[in-house]
N, C-alpha and C positions, 0 to 999 in steps of 0.2 A: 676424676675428670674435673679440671675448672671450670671456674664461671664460663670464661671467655667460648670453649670449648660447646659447653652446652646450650652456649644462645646460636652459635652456628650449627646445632642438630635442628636446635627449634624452626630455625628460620627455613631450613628445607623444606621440614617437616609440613609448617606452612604453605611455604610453597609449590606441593605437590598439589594441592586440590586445583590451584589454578590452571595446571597442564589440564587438568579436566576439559576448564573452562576454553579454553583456548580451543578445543575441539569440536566445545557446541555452538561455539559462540560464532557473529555475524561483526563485522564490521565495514560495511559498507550500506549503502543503502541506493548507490548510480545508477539509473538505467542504464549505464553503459555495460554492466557486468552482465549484461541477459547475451552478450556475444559469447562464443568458444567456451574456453573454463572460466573467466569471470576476470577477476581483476588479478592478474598475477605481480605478486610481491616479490621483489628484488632480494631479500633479504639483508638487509645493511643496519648494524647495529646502532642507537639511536645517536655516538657519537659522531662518525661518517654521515649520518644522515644530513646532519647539520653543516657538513661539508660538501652536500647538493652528490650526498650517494653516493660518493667514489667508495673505493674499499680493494679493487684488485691490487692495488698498487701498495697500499695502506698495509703497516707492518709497527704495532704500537702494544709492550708488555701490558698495560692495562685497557685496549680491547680485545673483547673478541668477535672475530669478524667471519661467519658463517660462511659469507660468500665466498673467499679464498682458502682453502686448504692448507694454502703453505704457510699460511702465519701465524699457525697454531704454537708452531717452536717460538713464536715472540715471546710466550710467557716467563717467567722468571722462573727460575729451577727451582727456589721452596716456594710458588705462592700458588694456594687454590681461587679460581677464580669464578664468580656467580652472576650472570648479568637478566635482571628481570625488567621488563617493560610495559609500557601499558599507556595507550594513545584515546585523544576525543578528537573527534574532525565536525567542522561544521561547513556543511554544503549547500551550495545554490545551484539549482537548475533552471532553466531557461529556453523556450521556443515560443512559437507563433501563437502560442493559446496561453502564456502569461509565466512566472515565475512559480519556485517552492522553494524553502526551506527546511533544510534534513541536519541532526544531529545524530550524531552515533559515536558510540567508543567501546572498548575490548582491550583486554590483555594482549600483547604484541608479539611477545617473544618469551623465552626462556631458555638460559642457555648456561652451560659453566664447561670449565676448561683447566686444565692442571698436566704438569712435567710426567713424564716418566720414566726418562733415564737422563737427568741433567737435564741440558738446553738443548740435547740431540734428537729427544722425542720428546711430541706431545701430544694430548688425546682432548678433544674436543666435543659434544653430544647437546642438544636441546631439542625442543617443539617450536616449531612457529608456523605458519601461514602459510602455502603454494599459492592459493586464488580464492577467493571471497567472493561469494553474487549475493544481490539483494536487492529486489526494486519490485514496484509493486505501482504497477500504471494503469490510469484508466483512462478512456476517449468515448465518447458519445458523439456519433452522426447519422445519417440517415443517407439513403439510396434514393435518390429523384425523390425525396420529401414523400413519400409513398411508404420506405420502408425505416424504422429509428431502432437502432439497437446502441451497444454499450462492449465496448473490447474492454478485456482485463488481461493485463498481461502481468506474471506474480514468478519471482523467483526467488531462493534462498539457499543455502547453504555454502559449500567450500571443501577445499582439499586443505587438509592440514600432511605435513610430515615430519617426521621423526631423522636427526641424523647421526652419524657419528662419525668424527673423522680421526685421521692418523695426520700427524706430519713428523718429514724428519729431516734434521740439517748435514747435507751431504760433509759439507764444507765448512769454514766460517763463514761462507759469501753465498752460499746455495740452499733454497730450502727447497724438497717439496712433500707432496701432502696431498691425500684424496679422502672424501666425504661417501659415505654410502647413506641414500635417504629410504625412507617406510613412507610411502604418501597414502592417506586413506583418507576418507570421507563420502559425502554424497553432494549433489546438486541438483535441487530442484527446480524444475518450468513448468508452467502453465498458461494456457493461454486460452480466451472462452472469448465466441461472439453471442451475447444473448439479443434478441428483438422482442421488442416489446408489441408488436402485432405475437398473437397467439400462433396462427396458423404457420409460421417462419420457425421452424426447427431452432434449437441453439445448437452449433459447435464447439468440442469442446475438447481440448487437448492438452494430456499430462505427460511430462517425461522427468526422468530421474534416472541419473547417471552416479553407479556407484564403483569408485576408485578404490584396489587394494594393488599397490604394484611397488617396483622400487627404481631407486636410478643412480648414475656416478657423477662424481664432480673431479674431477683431477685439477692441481693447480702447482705454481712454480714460482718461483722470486728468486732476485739477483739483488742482493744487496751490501753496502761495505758504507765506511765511516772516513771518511779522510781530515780530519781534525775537528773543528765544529760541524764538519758538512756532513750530513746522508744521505745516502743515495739508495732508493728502491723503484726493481722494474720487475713487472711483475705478470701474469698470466694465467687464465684458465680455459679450461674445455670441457663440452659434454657432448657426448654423442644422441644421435636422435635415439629416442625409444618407446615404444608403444606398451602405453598401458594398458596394464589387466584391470578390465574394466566390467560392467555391467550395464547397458541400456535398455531401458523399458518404456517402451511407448502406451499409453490408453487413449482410445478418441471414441468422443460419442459422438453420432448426431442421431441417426433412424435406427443405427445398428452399432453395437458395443465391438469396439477392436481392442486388441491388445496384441503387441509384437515388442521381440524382444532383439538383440545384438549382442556381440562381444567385443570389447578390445577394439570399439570404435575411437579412442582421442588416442592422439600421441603429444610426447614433448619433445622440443624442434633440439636439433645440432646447435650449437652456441661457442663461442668462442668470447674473449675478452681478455684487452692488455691495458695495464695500467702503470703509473710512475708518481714519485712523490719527491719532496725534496723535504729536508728538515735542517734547519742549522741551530745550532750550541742550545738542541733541546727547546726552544722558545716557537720560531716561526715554522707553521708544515703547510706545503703546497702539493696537492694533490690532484690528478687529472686522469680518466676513466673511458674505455672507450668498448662499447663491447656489440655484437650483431648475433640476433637469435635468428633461427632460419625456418621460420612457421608456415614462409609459403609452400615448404618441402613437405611440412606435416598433413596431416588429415582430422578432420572432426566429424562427427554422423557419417562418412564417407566420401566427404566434401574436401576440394583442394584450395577452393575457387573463393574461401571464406577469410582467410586467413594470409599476411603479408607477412615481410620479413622485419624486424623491429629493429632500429640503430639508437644506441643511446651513447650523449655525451655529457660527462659530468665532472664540473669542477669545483674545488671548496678549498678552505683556508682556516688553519688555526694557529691562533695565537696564545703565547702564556707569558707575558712579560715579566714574571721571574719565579722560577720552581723555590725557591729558598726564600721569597721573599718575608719580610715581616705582614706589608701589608697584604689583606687577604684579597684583594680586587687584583694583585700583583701576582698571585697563587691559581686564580681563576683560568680557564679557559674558553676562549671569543672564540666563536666560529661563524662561518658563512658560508655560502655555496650556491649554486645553480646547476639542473640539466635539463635536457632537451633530449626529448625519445620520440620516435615512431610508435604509433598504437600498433599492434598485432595484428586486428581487424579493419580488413579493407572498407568498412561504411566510414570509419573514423578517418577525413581527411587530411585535416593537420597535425604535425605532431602537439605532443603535449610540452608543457613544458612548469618548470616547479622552480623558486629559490628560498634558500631559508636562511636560518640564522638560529645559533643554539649559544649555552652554554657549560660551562663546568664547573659544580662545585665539589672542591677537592674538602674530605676531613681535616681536620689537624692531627697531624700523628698517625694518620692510615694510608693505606692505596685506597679508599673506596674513596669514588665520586660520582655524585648526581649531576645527571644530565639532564637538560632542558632544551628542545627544539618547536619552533615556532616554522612550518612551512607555508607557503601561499601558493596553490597549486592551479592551473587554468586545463581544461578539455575539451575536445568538439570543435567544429561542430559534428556529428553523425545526422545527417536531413539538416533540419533546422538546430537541433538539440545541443546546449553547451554548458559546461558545466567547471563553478568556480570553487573552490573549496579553500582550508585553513584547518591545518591540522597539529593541533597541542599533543607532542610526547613527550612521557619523565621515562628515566633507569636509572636504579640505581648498579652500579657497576661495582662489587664487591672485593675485595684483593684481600686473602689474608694468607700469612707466612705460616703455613702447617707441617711443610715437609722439612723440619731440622730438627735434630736433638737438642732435649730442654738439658741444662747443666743440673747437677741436684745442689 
């Protein structure tokens, strides 16, 4: 076995403890995630990210792009590919009782991707994130100045899942590809009124919702080359489906409860199309359109919690010259912006994000580090709104393992 050979065992090898992490770990800290399942992640690898999260459309041998299925055959027929990520966000919240400051950060992603028959099939598989909760708020008032207590409201955890996909190209011009996910995890809530008069009971209430279920992703692209120009149009779907779930209620006040549920949350029908254009390799223009249908869903048994989400996202990258000498010339500039509806009906406006990344490409390799810089705005929900800024790297790995060495 060669060098080369054995620093790509190592580096898996490394790499495994972090799927761990990725499972226990929290990356959020919003009270906005105390709604439904918490903050649900888009999944958009951290190159697209930087092009304000497009990706259905988005059809590129050196990424791979979880969200679509069909673009898994983009890969190169000898090249394995490894993409690891890992983000810091730093947030500001804000309502009528004053400001905070919150940092957090976590492993992102984890993913790799390789040919299986040619450029006709490809197989795709990683861990990353479904939804993150994490906040942990307090309020202190009083009842006609008679009675003072202290609410806590405290939540953590998340759904991680596991995927793995197939794609295949019908055609030159056709691909498609479906994703099967493992989602598992737990989420917790609490919520306590204590009063600081003695005689005043305190209320006190625990739940924890744990997720073991699976779901589909199908997806499809039309794509072809006509001299410099490319052209990709693209699409996916999921069907609603209710997961296998676990709910466990305890509430104290005089008298100890506990009750339990099944198979209370679902995840909504979703659809999504997208388009790109690319010319002589240098400039790509990307635009993302997709609607989840959450109002159809249920949560605790609730219909009346939850709306239907539209999001639209557009990005731009640039590489002014793949062969160049200079290495600013080799680089890849990106940009982007989208606008999405929140899920939960207290959140009245949408949200809205834009960023800026880039790429640095090795000398002599496919691998490149990516660097994205978002600035993301939220809320308000009541008074409550919330401003953030979020630093992610990957590196993006490409090496040529599937061809015979000469002796």
């Amino acid at each position: 076995m060669t060098m080369r050979a054995c620093l790509r065992y190592i580096l898996l090898l490394i790499a495994l403890p972090f799927t761990l992490l990725l499972s226990a770990q929290n990356n959020t800290s919003s009270p906005f995630s105390c709604y439904g399942l918490g903050d649900v992640n888009d999944n958009v690898p951290n190159a697209y990210r930087a092009m304000g999260s497009v990706g259905i459309g988005m059809r590129n041998r050196k990424v791979i792009c979880p969200s679509q299925p069909a673009s898994i055959t983009a890969c190169d027929s000898l090249t394995f590919m490894f993409d690891l990520a890992a983000d810091v966000m730093w947030t500001r919240y804000g309502d009528d009782a004053g400001k905070k400051n919150k940092a957090n950060g976590n492993l992102e992603y984890i993913t790799l991707q390789f040919p299986i028959y040619k450029r006709w099939i490809g197989f795709s598989a990683g861990l990353m994130p479904y939804s993150s909760v994490g906040y942990d708020i307090v309020i202190r008032d009083s009842i006609k100045s008679d009675y003072h207590y202290k609410s806590t409201f405290f939540g953590n955890g998340g759904i991680s899942e596991v995927y793995a996909g197939l794609s295949f190209n019908l055609f030159d011009w056709v691909a498609v590809g479906a994703n099967f996910y493992y989602m598992f995890g737990d989420v917790t809530n609490s919520r306590s009124v204590i009063f600081d008069e003695a005689e005043v009971n305190a209320v006190i209430q625990a739940s924890e919702t744990s997720v073991s279920s699976v779901r589909f992703r199908e997806g499809l692209q039309f794509f072809h080359t006509f001299g410099k120009h490319s052209f990709v149009l693209g699409g996916i779907f999921e069907n609603k489906r209710t997961l296998r779930s676990d709910y466990t209620v305890a509430e104290s006040t005089q008298l100890d409860t506990v009750w339990t549920a099944e198979n209370i949350a679902q995840v909504p029908m979703m659809f999504g199309v997208g388009a790109s254009y690319t010319w002589d390799n240098r400039l790509t223009i990307g635009f993302d359109y997709s609607r989840q249908y959450w109002s159809q869903t249920k949560y605790m048994d609730g219909f009346d919690a939850l709306r239907d989400r539209n999001k639209y996202a557009f990005g731009m990258e640039y590489r002014h010259n793949p062969i160049g000498r200079n290495y600013a010339e080799r680089m890849f500039w990106r940009v982007g912006c989208n606008i999405a509806d929140s899920y939960v009906t207290k959140i009245t406006k949408p949200d809205y994000m834009v960023s800026l990344g880039f790429g640095f490409p090795l000398r002599n390799a496919g691998t490149v580090f990516n660097a994205t810089i978002e600035y993301g705005h939220r809320g308000p929900a009541a008074s409550l709104e919330e401003n953030y800024i979020r630093f992610t790297i990957n590196a993006a790995i490409c090496e040529n393992w599937f061809f015979k060495r000469r002796l």
